[in-house]
Backbone as JSON Lines, residues from 0, in Angstrom:
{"i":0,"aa":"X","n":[0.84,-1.17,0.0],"ca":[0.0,0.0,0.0],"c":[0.89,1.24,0.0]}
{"i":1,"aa":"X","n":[0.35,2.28,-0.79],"ca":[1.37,3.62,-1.19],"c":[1.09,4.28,0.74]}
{"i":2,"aa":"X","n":[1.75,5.39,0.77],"ca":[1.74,6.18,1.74],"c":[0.53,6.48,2.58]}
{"i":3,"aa":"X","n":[-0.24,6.19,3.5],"ca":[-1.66,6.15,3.57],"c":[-1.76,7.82,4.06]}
{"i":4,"aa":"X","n":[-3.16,8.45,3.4],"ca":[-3.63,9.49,3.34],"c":[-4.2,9.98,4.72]}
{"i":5,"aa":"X","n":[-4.72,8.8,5.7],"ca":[-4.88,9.35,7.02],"c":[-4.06,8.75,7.95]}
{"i":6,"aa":"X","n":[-3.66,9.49,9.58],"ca":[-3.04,8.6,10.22],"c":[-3.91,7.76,11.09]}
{"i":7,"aa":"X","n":[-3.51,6.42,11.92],"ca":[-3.99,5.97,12.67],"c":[-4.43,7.18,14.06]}
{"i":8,"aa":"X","n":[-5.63,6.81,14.68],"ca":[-5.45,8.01,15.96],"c":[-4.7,7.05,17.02]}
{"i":9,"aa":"X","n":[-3.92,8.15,17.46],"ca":[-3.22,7.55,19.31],"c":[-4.07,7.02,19.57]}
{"i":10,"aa":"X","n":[-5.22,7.62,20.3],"ca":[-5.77,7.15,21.21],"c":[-7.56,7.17,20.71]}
{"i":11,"aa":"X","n":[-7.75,5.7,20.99],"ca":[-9.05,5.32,20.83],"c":[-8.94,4.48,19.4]}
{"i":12,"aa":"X","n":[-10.21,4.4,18.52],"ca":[-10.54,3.82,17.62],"c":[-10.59,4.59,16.12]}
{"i":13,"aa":"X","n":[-10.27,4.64,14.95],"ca":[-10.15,5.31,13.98],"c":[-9.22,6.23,13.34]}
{"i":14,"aa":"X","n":[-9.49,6.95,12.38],"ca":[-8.53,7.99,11.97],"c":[-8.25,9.28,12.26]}
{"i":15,"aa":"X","n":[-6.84,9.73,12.27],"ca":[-6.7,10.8,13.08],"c":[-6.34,12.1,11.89]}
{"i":16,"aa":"X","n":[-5.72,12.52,11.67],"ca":[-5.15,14.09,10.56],"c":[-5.53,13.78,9.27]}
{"i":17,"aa":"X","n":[-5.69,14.32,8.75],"ca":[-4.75,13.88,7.51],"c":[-3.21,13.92,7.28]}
{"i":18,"aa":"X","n":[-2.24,12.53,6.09],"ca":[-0.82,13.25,6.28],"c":[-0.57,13.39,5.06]}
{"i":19,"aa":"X","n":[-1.62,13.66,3.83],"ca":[-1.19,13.72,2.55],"c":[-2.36,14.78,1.99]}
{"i":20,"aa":"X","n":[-2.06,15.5,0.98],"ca":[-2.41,16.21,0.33],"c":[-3.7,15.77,0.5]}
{"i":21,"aa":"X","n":[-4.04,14.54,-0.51],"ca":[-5.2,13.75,-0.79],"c":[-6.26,13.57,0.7]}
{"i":22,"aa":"X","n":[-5.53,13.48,1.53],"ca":[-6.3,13.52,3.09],"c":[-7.1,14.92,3.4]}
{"i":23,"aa":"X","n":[-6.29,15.51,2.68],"ca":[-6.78,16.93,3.55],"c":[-7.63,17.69,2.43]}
{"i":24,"aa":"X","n":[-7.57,17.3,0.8],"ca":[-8.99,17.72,0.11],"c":[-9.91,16.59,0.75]}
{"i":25,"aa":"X","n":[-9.56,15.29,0.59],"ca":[-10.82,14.6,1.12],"c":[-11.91,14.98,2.41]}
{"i":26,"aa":"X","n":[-10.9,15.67,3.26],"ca":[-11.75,16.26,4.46],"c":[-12.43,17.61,4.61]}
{"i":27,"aa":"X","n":[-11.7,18.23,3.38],"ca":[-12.35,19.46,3.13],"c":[-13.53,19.81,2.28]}
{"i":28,"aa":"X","n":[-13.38,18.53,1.4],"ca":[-14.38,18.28,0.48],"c":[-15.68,17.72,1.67]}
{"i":29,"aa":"X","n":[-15.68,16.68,2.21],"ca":[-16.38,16.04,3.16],"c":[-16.94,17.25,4.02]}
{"i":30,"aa":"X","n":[-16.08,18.06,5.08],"ca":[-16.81,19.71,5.71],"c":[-17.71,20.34,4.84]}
{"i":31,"aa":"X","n":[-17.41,20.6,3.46],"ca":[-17.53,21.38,2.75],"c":[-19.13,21.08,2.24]}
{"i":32,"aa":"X","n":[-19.39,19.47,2.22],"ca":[-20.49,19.39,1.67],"c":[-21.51,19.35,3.19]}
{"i":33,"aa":"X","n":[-21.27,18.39,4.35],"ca":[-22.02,18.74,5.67],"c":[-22.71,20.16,5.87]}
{"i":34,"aa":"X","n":[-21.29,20.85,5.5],"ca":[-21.76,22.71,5.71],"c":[-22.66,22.96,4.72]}
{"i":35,"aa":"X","n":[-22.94,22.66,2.98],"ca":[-24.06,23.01,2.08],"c":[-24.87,22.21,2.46]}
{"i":36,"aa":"X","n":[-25.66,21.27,3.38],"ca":[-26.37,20.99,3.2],"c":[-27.83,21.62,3.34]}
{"i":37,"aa":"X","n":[-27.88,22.45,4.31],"ca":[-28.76,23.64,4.29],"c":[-29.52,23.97,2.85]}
{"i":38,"aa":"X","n":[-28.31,24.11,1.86],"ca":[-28.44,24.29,0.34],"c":[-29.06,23.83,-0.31]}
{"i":39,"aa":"X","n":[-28.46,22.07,0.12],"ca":[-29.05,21.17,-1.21],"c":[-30.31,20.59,-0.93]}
{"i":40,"aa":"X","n":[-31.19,20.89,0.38],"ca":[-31.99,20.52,0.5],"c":[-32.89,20.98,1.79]}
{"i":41,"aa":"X","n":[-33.93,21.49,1.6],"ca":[-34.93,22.1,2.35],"c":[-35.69,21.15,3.15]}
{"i":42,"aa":"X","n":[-35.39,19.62,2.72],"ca":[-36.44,18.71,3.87],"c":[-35.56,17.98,4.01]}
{"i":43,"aa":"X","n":[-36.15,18.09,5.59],"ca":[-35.26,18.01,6.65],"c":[-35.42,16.57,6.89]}
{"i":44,"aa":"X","n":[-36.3,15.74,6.37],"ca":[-36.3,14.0,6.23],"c":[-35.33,13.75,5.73]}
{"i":45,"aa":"X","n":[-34.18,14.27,4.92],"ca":[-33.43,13.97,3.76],"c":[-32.03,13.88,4.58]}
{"i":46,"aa":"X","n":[-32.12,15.0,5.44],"ca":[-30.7,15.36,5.9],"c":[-30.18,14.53,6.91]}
{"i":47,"aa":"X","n":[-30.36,14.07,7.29],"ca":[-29.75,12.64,8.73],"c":[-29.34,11.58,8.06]}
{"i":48,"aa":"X","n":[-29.68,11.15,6.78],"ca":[-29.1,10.32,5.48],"c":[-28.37,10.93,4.51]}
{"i":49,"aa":"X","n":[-28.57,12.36,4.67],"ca":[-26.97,12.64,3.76],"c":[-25.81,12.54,4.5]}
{"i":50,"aa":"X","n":[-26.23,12.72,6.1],"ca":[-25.06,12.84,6.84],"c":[-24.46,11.75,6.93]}
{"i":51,"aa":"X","n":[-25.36,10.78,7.34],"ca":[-24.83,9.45,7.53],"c":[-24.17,8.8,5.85]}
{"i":52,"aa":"X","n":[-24.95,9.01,4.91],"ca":[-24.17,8.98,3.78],"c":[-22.85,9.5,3.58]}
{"i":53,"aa":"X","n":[-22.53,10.61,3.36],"ca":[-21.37,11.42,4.09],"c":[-20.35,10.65,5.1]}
{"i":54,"aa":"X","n":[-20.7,10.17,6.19],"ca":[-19.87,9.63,7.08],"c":[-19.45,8.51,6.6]}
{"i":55,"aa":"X","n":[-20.45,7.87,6.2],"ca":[-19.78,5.73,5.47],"c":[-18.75,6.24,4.23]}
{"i":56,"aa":"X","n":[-19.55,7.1,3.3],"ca":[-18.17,7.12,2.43],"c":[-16.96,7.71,2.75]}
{"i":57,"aa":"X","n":[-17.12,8.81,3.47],"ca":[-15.48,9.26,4.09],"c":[-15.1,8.3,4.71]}
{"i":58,"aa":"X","n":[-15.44,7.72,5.5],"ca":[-15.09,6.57,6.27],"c":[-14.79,5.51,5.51]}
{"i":59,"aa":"X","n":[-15.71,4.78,4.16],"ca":[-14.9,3.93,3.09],"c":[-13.46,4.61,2.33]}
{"i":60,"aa":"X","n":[-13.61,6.08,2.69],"ca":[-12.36,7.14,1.8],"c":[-10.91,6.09,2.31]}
{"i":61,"aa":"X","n":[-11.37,6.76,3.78],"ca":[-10.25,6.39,4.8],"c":[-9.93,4.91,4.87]}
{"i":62,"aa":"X","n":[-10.75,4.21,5.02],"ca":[-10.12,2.77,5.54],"c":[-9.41,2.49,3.69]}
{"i":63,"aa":"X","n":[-10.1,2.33,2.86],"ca":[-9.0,2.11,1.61],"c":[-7.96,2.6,1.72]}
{"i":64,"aa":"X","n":[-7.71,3.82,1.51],"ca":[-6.76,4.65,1.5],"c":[-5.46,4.86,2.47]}
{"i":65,"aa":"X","n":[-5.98,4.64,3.61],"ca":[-5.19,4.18,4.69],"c":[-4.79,2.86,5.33]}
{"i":66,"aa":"X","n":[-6.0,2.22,5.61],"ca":[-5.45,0.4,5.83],"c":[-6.57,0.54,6.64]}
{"i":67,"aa":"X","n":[-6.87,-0.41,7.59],"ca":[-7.74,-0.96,8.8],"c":[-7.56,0.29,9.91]}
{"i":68,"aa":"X","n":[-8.45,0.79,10.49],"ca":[-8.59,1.31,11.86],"c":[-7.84,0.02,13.14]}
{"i":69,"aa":"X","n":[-7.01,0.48,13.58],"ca":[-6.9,-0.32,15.15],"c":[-6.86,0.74,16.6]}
{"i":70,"aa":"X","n":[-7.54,-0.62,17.55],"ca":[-7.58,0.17,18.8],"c":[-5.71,0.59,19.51]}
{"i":71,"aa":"X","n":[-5.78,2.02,19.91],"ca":[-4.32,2.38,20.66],"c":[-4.84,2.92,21.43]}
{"i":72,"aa":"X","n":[-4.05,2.75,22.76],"ca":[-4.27,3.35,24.39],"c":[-3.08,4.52,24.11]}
{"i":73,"aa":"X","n":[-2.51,5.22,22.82],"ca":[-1.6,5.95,23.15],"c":[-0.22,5.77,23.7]}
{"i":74,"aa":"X","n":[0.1,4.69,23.78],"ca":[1.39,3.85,24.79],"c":[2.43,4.56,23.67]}
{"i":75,"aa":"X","n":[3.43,5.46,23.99],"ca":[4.99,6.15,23.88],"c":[4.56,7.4,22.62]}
{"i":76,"aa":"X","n":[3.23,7.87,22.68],"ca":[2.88,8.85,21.79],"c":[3.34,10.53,22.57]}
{"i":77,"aa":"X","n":[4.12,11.21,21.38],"ca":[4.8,12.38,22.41],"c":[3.74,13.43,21.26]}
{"i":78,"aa":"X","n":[3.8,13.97,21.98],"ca":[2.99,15.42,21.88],"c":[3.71,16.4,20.89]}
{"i":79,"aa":"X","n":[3.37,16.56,19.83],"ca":[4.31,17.49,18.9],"c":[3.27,18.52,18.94]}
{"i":80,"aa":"X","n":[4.11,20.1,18.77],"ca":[3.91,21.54,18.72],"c":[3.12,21.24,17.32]}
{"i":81,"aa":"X","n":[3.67,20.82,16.68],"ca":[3.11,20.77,14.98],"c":[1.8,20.13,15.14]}
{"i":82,"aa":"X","n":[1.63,18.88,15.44],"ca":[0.24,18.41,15.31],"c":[-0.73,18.72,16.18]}
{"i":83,"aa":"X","n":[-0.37,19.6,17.12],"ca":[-1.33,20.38,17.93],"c":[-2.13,21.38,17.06]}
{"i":84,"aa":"X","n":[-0.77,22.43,16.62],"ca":[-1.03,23.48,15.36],"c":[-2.1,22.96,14.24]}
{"i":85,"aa":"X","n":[-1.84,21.84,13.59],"ca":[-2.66,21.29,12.54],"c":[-4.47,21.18,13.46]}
{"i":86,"aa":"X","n":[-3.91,20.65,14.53],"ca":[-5.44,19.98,14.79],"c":[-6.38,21.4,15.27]}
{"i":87,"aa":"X","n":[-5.46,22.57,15.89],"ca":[-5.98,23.72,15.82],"c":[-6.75,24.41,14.12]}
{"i":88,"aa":"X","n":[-5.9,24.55,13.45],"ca":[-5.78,24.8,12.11],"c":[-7.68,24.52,12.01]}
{"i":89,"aa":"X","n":[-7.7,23.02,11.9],"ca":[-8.53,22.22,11.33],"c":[-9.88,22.56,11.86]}
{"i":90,"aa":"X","n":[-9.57,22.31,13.52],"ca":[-11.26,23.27,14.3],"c":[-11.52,24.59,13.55]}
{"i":91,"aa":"X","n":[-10.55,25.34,14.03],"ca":[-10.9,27.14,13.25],"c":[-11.87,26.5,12.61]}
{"i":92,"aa":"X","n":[-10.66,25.86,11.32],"ca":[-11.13,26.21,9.75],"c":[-12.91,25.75,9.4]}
{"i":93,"aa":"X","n":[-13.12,24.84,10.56],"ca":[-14.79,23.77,10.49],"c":[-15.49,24.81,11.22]}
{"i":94,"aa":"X","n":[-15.07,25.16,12.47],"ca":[-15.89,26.18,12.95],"c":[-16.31,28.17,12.29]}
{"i":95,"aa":"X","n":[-15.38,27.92,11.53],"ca":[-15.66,29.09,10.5],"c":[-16.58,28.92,9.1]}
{"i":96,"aa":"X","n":[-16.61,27.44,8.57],"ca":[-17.25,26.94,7.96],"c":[-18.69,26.81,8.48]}
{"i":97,"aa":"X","n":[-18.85,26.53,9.45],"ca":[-20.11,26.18,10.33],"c":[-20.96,27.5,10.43]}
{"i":98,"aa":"X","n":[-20.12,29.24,10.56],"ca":[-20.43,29.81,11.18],"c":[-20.98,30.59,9.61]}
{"i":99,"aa":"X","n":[-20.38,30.22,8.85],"ca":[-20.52,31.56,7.73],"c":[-22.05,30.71,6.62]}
{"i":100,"aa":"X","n":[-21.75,28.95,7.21],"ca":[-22.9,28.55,6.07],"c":[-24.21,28.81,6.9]}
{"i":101,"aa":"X","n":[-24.4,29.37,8.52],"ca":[-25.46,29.53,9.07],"c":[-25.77,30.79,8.69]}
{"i":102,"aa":"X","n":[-24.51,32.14,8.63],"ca":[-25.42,33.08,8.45],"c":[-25.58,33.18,7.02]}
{"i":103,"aa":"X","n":[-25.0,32.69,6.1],"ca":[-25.68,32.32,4.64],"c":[-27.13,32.11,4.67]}
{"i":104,"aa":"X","n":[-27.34,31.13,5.42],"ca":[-28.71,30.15,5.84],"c":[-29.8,31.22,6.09]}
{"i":105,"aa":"X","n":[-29.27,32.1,7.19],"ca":[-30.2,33.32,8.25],"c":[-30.72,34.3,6.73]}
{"i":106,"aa":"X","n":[-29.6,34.9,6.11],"ca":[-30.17,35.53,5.11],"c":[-30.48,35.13,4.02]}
{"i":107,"aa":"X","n":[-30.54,34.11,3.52],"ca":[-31.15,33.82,2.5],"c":[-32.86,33.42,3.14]}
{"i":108,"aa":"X","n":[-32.9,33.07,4.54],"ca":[-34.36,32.67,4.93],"c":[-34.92,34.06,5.13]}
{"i":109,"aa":"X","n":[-34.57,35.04,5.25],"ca":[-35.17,36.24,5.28],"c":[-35.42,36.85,4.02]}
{"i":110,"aa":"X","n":[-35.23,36.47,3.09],"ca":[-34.8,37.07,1.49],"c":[-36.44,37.28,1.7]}
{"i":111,"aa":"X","n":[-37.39,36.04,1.57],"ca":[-38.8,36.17,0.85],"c":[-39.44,35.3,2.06]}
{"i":112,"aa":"X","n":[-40.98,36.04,1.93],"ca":[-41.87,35.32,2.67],"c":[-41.56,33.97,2.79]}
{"i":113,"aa":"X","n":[-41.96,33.32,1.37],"ca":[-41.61,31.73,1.07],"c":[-40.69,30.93,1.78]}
{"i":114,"aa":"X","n":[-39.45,31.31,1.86],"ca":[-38.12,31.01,2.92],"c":[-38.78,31.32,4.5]}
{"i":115,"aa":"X","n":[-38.81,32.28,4.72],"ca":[-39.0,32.81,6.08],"c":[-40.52,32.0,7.15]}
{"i":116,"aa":"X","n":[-41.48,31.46,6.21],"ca":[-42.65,30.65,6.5],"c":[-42.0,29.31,6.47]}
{"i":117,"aa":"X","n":[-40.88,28.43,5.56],"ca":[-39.92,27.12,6.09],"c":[-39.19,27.33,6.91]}
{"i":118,"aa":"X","n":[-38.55,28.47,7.11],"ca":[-37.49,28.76,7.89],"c":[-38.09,28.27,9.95]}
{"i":119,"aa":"X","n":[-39.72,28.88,9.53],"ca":[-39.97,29.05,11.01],"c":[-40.64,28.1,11.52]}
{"i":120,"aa":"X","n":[-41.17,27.07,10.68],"ca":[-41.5,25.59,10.4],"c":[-42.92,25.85,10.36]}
{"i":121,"aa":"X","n":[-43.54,26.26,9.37],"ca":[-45.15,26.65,9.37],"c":[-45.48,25.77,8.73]}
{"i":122,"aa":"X","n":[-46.94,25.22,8.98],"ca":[-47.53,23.98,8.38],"c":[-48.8,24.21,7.6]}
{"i":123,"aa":"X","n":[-49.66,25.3,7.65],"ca":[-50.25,26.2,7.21],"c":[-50.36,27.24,7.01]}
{"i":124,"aa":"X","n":[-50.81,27.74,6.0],"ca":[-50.92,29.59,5.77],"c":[-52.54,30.09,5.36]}
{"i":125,"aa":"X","n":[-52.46,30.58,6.98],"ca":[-53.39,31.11,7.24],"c":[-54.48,32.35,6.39]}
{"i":126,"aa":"X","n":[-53.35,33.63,6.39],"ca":[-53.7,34.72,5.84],"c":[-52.29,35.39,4.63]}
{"i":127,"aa":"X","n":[-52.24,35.33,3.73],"ca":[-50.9,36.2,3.59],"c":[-51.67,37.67,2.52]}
{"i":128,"aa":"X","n":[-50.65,38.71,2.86],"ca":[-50.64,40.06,2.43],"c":[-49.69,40.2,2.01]}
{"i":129,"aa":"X","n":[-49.24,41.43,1.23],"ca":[-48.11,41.83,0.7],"c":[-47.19,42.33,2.03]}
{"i":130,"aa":"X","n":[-47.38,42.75,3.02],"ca":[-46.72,43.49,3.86],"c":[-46.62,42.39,4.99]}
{"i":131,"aa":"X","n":[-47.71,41.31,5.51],"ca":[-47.46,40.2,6.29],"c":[-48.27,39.04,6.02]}
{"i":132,"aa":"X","n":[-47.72,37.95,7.07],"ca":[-48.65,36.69,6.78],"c":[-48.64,35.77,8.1]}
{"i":133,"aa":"X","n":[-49.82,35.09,8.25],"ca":[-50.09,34.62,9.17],"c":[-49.78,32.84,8.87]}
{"i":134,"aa":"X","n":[-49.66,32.41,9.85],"ca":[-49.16,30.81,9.57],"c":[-49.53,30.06,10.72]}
{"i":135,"aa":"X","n":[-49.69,29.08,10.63],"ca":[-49.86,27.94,12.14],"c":[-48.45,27.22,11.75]}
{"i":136,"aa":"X","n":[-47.92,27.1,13.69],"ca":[-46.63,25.6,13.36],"c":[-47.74,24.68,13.73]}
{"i":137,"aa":"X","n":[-46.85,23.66,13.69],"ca":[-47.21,22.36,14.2],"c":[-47.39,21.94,15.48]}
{"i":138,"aa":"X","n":[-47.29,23.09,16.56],"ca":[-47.76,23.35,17.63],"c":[-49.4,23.46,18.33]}
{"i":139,"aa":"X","n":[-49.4,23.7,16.39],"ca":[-50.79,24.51,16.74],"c":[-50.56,26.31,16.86]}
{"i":140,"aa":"X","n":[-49.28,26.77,17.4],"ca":[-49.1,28.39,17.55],"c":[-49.85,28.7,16.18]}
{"i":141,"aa":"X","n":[-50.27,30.06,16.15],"ca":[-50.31,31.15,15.2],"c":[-49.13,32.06,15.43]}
{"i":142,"aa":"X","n":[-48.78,32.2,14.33],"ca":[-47.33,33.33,14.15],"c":[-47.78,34.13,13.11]}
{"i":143,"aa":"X","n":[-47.22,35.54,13.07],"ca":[-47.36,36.32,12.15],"c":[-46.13,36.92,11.86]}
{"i":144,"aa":"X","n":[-45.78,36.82,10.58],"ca":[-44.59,36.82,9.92],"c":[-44.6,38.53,8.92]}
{"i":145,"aa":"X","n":[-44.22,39.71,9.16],"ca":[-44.12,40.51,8.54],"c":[-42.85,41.08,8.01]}
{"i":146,"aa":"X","n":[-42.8,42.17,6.64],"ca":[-42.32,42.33,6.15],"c":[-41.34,43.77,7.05]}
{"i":147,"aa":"X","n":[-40.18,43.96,6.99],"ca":[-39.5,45.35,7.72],"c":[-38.55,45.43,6.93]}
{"i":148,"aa":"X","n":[-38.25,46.75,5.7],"ca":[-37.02,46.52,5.04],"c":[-37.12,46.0,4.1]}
{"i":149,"aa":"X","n":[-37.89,45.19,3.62],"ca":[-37.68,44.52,2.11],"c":[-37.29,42.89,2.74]}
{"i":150,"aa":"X","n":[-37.21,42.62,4.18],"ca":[-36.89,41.44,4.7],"c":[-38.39,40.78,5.54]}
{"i":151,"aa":"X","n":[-38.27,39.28,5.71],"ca":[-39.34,39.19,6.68],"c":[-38.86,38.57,8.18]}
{"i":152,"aa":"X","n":[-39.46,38.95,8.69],"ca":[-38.9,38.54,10.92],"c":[-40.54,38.63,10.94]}
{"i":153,"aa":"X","n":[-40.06,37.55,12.17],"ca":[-41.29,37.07,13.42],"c":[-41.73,38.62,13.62]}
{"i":154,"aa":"X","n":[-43.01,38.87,13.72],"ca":[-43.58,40.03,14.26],"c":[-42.84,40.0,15.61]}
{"i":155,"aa":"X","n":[-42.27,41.88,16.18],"ca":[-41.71,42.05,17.18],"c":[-40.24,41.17,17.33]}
{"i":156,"aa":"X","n":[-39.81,40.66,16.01],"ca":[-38.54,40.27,16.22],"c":[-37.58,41.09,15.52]}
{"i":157,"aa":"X","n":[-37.81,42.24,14.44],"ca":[-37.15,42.61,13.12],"c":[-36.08,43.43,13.94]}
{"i":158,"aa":"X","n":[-35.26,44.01,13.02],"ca":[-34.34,45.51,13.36],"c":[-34.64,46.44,14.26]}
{"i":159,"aa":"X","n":[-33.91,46.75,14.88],"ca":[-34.74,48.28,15.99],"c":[-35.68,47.56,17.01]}
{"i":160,"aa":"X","n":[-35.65,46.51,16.93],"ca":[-37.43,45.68,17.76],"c":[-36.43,45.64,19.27]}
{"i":161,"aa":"X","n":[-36.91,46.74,20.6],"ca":[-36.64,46.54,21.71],"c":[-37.83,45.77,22.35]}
């Protein structure tokens, strides 16, 4: 087997960094699509099977590519400055990913009524107007969803709303 693309982890079960080029698009590609999923799909039945889809094939990525997962208790593993740095690197880079595809998410659900009535999980539409609209969740609540700005917010939630 050529150079394997992930390493074994110290400690516990599975794969740990990436140590090859190919490791580290594979994982970026893999973040990259978790984070669009918002995107590629509006029902929310769909999304707990892309994820898990998502996970078996990165996870088929890795075990080819690398060899078998084995269990390590960590026994004579020293602590390098560098792979601390990387594993820092790597949070940021997911937690910045995480942060920018939500507020993507926030404004594009405010763009139009249409978004902003899925966004808030409405199951009926009650009344709609050009300026607002009324909806039931699945609570049973009534919500009224109006327009402020050319955007729509929960009545008493918009801009300026003390």
């Amino acid at each position: 087997m050529n150079k394997p693309w992930f390493e074994k982890k110290r400690f516990g079960w599975g794969y740990g960094l990436p140590l090859r080029w190919q490791g580290w698009a594979t994982l970026i590609l893999f973040v990259a699509f978790i984070a669009s999923l918002d995107f590629i799909t509006t029902d929310k039945r769909i999304f707990i099977p892309l994820v898990v889809l998502a996970v078996a094939v990165f996870f088929i990525v890795a075990r080819v590519t690398s060899g078998k997962p084995e269990w390590s208790t960590g026994k004579g593993y020293d602590f390098s400055k560098k792979r601390i740095v990387k594993l820092a690197v790597v949070m940021i880079a997911v937690i910045l990913i995480i942060v920018i595809s939500q507020i993507v998410y926030l404004k594009k659900a405010h763009r139009t009524f249409e978004n902003y009535y899925h966004f808030r999980g409405c199951v009926a539409l009650i009344e709609k107007t050009d300026t607002y609209g009324i909806c039931q969740l699945p609570s049973s609540q009534i919500i009224k969803i109006v327009e402020i700005n050319n955007k729509w917010y929960l009545e008493g939630d918009g801009p300026r709303v003390f």
